[in-house]
C-alpha positions as CSV (number, residue, x, y, z in Angstrom):
1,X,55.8,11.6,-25.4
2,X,58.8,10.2,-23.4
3,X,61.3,11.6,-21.0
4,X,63.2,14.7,-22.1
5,X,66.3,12.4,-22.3
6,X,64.6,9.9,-24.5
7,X,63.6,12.7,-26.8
8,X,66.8,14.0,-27.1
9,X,68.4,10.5,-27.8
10,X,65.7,9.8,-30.8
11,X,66.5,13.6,-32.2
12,X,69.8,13.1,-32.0
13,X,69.7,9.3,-33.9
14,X,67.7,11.7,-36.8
15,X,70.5,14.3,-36.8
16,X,73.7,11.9,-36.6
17,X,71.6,9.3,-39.3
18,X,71.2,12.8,-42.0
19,X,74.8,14.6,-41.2
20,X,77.0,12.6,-39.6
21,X,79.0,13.3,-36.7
22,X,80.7,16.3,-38.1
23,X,77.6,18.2,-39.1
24,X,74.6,17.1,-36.6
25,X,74.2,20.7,-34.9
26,X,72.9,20.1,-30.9
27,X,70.6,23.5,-31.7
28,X,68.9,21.6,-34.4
29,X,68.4,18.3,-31.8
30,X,67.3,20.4,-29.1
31,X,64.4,22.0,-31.3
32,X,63.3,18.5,-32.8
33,X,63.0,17.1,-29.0
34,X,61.6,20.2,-28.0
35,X,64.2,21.0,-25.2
36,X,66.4,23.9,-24.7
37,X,70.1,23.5,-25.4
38,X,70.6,23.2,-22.0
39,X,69.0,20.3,-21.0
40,X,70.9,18.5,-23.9
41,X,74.4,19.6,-21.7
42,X,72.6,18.5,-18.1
43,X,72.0,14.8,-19.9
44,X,74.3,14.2,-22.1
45,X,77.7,16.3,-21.2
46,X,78.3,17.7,-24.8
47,X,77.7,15.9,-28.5
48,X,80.2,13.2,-27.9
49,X,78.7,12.2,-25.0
50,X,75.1,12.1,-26.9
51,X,77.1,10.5,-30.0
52,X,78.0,7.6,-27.8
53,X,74.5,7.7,-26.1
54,X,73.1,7.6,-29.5
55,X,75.4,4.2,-30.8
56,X,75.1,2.7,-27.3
57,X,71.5,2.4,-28.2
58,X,71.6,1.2,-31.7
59,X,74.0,-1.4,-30.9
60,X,71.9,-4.7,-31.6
61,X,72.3,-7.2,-28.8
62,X,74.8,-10.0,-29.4
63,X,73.4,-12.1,-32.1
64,X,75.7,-14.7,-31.0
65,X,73.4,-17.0,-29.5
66,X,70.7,-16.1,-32.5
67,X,73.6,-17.7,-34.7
68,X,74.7,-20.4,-32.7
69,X,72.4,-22.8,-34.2
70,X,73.8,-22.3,-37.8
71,X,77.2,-23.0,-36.9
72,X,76.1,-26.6,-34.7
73,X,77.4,-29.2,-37.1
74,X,76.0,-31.8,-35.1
75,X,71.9,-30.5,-36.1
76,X,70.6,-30.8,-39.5
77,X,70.0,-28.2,-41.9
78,X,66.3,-27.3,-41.5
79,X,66.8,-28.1,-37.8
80,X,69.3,-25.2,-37.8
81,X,67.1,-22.7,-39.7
82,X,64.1,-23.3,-37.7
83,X,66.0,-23.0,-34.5
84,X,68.1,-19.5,-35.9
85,X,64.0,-17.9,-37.0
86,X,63.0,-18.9,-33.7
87,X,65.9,-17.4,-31.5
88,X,65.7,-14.8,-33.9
89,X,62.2,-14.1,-33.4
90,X,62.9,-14.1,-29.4
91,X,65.7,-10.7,-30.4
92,X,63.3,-9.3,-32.8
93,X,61.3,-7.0,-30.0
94,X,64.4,-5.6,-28.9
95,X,65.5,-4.4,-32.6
96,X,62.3,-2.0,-33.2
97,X,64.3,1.1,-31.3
98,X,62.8,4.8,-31.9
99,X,59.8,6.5,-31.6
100,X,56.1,4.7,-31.2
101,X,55.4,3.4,-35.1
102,X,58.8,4.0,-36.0
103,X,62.0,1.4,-36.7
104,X,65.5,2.2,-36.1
105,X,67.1,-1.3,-36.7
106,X,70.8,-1.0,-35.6
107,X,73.4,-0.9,-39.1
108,X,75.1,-4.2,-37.8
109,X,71.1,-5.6,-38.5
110,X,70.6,-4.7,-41.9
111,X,73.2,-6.4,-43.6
112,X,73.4,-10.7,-43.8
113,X,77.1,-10.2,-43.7
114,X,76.5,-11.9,-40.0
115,X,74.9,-14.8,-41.5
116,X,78.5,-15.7,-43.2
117,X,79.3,-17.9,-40.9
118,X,82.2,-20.5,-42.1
119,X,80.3,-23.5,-40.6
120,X,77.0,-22.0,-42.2
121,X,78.4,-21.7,-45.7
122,X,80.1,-24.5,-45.7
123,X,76.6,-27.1,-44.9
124,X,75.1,-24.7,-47.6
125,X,77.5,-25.8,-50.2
126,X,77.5,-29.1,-49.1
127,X,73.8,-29.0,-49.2
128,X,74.1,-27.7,-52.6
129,X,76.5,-30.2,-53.6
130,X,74.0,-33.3,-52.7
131,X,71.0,-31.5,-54.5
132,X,69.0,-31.1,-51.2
133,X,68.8,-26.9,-52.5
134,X,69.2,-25.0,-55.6
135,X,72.8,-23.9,-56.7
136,X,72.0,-20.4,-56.0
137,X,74.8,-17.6,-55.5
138,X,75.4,-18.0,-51.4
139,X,75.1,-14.5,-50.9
140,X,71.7,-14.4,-52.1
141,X,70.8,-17.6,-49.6
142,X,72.3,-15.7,-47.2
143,X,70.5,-12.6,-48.4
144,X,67.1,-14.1,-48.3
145,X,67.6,-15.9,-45.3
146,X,68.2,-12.5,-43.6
147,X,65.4,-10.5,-44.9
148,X,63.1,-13.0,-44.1
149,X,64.3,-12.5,-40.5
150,X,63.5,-8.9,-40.7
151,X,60.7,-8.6,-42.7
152,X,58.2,-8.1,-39.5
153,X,59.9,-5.5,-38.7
154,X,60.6,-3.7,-42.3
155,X,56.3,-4.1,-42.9
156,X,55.9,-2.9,-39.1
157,X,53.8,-6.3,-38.7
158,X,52.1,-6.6,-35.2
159,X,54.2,-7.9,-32.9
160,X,51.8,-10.5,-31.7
161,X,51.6,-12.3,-35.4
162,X,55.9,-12.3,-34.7
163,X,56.0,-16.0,-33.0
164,X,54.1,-18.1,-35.5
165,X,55.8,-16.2,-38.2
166,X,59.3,-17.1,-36.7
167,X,58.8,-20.4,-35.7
168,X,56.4,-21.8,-38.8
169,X,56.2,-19.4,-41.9
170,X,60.2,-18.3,-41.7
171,X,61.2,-21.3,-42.3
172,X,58.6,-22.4,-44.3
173,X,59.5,-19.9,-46.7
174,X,63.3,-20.1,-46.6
175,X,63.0,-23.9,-47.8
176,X,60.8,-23.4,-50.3
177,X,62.8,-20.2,-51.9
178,X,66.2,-22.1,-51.8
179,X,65.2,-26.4,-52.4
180,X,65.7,-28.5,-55.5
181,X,62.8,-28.6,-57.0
């Protein structure tokens, strides 16, 4: 079942995710890890200290070198997306945070805001411009280029079918929803 620390952290995620800062209560964490009020105080301090605990641990890792790729004007355009679903796929493990069977994907994660990469947008509108893909709204290229990253971990896919999705049916996919026909 975990470490009494551990259990605290993915009550507290629950409590801070449903009330917010203001209104988690640490009675109502300690009864959902099955600890005694205490115990939250001996790990954690007080709630602050648990808040910060708590957004430590759903801080993704730097996506910075997953987006490198799509801003490397020197590599072409399905060279860059194969090589962002790939890096991608290498982060992906560390994302699924929470209890066994559950995802708690961090809030930077769930939006494709981080996909609006000047460099990005710009070869996608170029891209557009030539005919090489559709003139679709960028936000929903961007959109479905980012759900296609998570959508292992929204279906709860196993982990081992992760690497050939990333590095051949990702990009696979992206191309075909976003070409000229």
């Amino acid at each position: 079942m975990g470490s009494a620390a551990d259990r605290i952290k993915e009550a507290a995620i629950r409590e801070f995710a449903r009330y917010g800062y203001e209104g988690a209560r640490l009675e109502r964490i300690a009864r959902t890890a099955g600890v005694h009020n205490a115990q939250i105080h001996y790990y954690f301090r007080n709630k602050r200290a648990l808040y910060e605990a708590v957004r430590s641990a759903l801080t993704p890792p730097s996506l910075e070198g997953v987006l490198a790729p799509l801003r490397d004007i020197s590599l072409p355009l399905p060279e860059r997306v194969k090589k962002f679903y790939e890096l991608f796929g290498g982060v992906a493990p560390t994302l699924n945070i929470g209890e066994e069977g559950s995802f708690v994907l961090p809030p930077l994660v769930l939006s494709p805001v981080a996909l609006e990469l000047p460099e990005w947008v710009e070869a996608l509108h170029s891209a557009q411009q030539i005919g090489m893909i559709r003139r679709l709204p960028m936000r929903f290229i961007l959109a479905q280029q980012w759900s296609l990253a998570l959508l292992p971990l929204w279906f709860k896919e196993p982990s081992e079918s992760w690497e050939e999705y990333y590095q051949q049916q990702a990009p696979r996919l992206f191309w075909e929803s976003i070409k000229a026909v």
